[in-house]
Residue frames as a rotation matrix with the C-alpha (Angstrom) as fourth column:
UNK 1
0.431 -0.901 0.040 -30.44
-0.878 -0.409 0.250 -9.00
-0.209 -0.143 -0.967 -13.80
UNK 2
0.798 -0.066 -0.599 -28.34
-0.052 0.983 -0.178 -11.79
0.600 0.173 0.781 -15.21
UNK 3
0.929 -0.033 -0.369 -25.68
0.370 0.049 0.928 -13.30
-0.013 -0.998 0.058 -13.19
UNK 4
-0.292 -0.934 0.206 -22.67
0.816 -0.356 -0.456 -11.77
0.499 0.035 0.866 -14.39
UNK 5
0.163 0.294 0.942 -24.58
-0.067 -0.949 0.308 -7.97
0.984 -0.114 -0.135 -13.02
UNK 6
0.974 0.159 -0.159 -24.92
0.129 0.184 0.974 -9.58
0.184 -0.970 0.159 -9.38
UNK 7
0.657 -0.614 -0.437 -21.28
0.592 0.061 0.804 -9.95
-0.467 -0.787 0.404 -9.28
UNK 8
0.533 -0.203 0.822 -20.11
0.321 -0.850 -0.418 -6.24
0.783 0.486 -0.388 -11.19
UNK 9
-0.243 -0.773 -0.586 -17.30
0.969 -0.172 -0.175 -4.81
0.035 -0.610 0.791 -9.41
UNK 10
0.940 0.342 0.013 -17.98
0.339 -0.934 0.111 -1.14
0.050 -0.099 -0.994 -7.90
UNK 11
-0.125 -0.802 0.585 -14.83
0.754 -0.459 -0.469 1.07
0.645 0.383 0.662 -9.46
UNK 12
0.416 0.019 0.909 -16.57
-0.366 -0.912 0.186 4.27
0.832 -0.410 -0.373 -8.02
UNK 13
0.986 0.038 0.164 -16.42
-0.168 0.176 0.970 2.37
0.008 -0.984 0.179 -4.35
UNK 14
0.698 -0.716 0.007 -12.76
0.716 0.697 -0.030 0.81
0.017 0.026 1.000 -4.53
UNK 15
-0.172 -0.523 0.835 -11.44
0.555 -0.751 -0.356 4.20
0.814 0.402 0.420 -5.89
UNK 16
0.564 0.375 0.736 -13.21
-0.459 -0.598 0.657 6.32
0.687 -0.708 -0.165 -2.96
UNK 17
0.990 -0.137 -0.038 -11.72
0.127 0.733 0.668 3.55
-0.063 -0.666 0.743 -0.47
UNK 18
0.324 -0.939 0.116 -7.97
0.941 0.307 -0.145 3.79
0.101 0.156 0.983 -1.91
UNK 19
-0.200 -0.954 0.221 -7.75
0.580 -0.297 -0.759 7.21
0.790 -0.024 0.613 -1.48
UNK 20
0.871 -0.112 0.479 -8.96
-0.488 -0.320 0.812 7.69
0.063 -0.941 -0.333 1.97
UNK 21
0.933 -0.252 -0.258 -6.40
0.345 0.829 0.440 5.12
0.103 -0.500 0.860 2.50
UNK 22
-0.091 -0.903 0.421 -3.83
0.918 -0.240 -0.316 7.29
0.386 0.358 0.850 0.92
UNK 23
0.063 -0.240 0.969 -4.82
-0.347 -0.915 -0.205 10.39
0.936 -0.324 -0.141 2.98
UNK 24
0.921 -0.035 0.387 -4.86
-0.371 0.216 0.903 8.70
-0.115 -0.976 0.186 6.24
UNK 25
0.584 -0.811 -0.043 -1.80
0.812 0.583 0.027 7.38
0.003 -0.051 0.999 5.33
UNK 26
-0.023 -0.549 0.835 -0.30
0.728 -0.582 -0.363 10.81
0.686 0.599 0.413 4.37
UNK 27
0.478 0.739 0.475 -1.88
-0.101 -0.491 0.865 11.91
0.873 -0.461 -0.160 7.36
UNK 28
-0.573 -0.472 0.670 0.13
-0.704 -0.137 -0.697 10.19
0.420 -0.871 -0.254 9.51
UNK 29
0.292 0.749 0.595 -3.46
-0.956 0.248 0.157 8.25
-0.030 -0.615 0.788 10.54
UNK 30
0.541 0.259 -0.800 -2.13
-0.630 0.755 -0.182 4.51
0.557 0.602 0.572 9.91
UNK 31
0.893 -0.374 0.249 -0.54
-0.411 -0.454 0.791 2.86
-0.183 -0.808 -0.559 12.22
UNK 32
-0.050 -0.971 -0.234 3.92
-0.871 -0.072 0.485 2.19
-0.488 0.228 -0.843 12.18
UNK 33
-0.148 -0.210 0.967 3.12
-0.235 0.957 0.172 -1.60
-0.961 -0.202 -0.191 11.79
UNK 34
0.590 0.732 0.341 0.74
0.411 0.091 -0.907 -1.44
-0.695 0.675 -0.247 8.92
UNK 35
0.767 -0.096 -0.635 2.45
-0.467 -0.762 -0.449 1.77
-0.440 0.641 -0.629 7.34
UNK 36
-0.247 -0.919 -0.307 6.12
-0.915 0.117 0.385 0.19
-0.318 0.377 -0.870 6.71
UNK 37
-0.747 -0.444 0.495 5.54
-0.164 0.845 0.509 -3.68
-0.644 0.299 -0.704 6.24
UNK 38
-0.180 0.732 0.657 2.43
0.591 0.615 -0.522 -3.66
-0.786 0.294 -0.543 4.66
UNK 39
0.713 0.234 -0.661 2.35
0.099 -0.967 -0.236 0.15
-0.695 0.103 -0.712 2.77
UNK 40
0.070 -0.985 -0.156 6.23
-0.789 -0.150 0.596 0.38
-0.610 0.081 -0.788 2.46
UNK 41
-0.543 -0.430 0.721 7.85
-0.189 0.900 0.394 -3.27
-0.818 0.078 -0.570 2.82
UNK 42
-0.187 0.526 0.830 4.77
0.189 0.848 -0.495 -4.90
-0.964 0.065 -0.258 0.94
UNK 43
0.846 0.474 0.243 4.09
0.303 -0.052 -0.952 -2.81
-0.439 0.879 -0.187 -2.10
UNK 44
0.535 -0.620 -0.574 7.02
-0.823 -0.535 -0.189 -2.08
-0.190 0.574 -0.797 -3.18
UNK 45
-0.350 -0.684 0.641 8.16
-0.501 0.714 0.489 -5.47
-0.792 -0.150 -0.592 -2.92
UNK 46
0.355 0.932 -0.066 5.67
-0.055 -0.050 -0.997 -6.15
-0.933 0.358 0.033 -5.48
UNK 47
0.917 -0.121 -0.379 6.25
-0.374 -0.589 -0.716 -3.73
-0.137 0.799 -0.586 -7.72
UNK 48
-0.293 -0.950 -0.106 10.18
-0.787 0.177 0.592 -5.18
-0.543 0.257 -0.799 -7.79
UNK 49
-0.549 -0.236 0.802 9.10
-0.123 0.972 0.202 -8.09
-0.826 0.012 -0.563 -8.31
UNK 50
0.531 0.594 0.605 6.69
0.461 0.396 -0.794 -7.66
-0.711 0.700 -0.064 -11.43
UNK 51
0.770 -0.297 -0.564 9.33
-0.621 -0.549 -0.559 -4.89
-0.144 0.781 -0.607 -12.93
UNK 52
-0.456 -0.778 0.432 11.58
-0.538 0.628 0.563 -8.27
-0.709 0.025 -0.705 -12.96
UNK 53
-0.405 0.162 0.900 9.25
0.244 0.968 -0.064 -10.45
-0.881 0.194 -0.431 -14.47
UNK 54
0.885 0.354 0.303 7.89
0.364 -0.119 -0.924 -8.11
-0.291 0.928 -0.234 -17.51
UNK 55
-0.057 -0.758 0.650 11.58
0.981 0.080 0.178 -7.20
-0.187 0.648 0.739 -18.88
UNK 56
-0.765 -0.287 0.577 11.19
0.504 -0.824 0.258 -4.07
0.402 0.488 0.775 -20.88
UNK 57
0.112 0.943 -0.312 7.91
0.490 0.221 0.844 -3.64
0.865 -0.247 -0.437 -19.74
UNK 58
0.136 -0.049 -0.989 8.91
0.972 0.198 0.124 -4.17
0.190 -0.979 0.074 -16.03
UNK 59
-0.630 -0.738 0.244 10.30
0.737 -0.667 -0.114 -0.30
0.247 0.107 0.963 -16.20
UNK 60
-0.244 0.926 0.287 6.67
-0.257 -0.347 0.902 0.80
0.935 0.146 0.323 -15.61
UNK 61
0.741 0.421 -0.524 6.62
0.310 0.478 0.822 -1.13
0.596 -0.771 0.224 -12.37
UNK 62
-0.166 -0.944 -0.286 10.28
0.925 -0.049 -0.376 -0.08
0.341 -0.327 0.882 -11.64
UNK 63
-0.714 -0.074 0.696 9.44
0.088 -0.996 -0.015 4.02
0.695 0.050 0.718 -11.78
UNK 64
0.103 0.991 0.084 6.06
-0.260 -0.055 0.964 2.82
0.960 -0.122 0.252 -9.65
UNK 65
0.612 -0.130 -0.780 7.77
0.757 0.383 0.530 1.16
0.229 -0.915 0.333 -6.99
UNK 66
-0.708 -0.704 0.063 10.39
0.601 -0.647 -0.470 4.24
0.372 -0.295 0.880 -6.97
UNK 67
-0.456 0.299 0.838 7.64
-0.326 -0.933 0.155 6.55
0.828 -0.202 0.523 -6.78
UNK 68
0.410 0.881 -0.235 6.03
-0.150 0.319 0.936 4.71
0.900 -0.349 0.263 -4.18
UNK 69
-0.052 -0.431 -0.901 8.76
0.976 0.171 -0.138 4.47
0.213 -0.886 0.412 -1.98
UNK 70
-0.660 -0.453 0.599 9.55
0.462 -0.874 -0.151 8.07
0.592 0.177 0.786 -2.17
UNK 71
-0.158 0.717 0.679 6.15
-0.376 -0.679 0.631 8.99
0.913 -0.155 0.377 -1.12
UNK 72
0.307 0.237 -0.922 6.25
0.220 0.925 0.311 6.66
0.926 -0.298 0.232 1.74
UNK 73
-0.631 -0.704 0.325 8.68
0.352 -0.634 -0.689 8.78
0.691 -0.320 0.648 3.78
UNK 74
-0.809 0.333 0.485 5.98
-0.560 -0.690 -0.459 10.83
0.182 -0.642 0.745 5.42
UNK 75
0.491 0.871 -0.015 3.66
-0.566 0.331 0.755 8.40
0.662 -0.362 0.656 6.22
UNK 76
0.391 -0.305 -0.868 6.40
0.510 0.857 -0.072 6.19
0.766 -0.415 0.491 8.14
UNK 77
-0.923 -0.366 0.115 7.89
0.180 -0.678 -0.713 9.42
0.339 -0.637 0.692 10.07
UNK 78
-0.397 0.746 0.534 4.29
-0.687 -0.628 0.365 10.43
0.608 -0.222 0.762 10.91
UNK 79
0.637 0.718 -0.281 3.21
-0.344 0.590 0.730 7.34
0.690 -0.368 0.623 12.05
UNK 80
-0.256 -0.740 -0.622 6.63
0.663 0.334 -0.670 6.67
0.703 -0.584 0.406 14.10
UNK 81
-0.743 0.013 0.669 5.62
-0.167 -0.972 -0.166 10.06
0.648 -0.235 0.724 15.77
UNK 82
0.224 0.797 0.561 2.24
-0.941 0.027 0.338 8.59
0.254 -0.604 0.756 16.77
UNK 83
-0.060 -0.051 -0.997 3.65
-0.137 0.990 -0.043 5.10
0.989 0.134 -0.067 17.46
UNK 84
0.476 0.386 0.790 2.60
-0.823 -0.121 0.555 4.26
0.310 -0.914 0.260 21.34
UNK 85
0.811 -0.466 -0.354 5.45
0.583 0.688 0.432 1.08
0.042 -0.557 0.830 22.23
UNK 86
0.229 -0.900 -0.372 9.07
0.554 -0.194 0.810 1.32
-0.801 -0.391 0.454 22.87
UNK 87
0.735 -0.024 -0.678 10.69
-0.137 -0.984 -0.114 4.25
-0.664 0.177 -0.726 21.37
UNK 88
-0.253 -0.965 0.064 13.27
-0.531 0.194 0.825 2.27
-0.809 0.174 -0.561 19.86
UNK 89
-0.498 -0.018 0.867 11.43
0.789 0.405 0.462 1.23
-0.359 0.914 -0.187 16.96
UNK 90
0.662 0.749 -0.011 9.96
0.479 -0.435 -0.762 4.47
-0.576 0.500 -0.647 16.29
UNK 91
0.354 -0.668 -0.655 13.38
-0.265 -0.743 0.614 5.68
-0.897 -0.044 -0.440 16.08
UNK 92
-0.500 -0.619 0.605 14.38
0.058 0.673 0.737 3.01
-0.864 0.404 -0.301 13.81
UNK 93
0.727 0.626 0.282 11.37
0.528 -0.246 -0.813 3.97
-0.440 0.740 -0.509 11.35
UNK 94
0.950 0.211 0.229 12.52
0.298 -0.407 -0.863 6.96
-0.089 0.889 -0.450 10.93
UNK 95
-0.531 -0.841 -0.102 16.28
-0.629 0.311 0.713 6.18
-0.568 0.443 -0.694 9.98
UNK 96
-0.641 -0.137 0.755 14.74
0.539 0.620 0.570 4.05
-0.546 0.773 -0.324 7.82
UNK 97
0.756 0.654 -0.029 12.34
0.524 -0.630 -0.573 6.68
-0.393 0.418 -0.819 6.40
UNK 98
0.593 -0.614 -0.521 15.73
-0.563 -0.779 0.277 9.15
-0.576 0.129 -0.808 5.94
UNK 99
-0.546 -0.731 0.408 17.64
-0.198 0.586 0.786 5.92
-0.814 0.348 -0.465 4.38
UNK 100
0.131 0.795 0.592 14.50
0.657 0.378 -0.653 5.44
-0.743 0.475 -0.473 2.33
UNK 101
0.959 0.075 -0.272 14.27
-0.107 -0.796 -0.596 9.23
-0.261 0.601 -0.755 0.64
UNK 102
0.312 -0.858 -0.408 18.46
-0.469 -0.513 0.719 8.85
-0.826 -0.033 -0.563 0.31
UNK 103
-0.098 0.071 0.993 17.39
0.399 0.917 -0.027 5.66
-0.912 0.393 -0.118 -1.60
UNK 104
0.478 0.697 0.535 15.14
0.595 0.191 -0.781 7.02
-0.646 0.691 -0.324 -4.00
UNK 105
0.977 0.094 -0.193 17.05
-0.033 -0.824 -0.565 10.07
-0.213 0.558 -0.802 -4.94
UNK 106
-0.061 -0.973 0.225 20.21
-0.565 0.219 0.795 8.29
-0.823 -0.078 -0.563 -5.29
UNK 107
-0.199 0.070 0.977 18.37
0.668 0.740 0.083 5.90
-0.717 0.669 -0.194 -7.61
UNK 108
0.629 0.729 0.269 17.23
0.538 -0.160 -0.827 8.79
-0.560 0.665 -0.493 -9.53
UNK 109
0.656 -0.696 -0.292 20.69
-0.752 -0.568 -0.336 10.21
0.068 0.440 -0.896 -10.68
């Protein structure tokens, strides 16, 4: 084996790994903290931020971060549901889950 084989990236594994991640998320199984700043907050900030920096391009990241919020919705209301501190941020999720979906489909018309 030479050393470029030792350090071959497993596609099959990553892929298997991303979308448990996305059915436990869809599930509801993740938990409020994770789901919004890191799920939500984090990847969609991203995605703004490269559909700024490739211009025309960027419009590919723009429709990615739209769809990505969109779908987000029901994993932050699910996981506010199972959220186990003060009730006052679960509420706040989801108003921001309902401000989220008013988001996306406002941006889309």
């Amino acid at each position: 084996m030479s050393e470029y084989e030792n350090k071959s990236f497993d596609f099959d594994k990553l892929k298997g790994q991303a979308e448990a991640k996305v059915k436990a998320l869809w599930a509801g199984e993740v938990s409020l903290l994770e789901t919004f700043w890191i799920y939500y907050f984090g990847v969609v900030a991203g995605l703004m931020i490269l559909s700024s920096a490739f211009g025309v391009l960027g419009i590919i990241f723009y429709l990615a971060a739209l769809g990505w919020a969109g779908f987000m919705v029901k994993p932050i209301w699910l996981a506010a549901d199972k959220y186990p501190g003060p009730k006052h941020w679960a509420t706040i999720a989801k108003v921001m889950a309902v401000l989220i979906g008013i988001s996306v489909i406002a941006s889309i018309f």
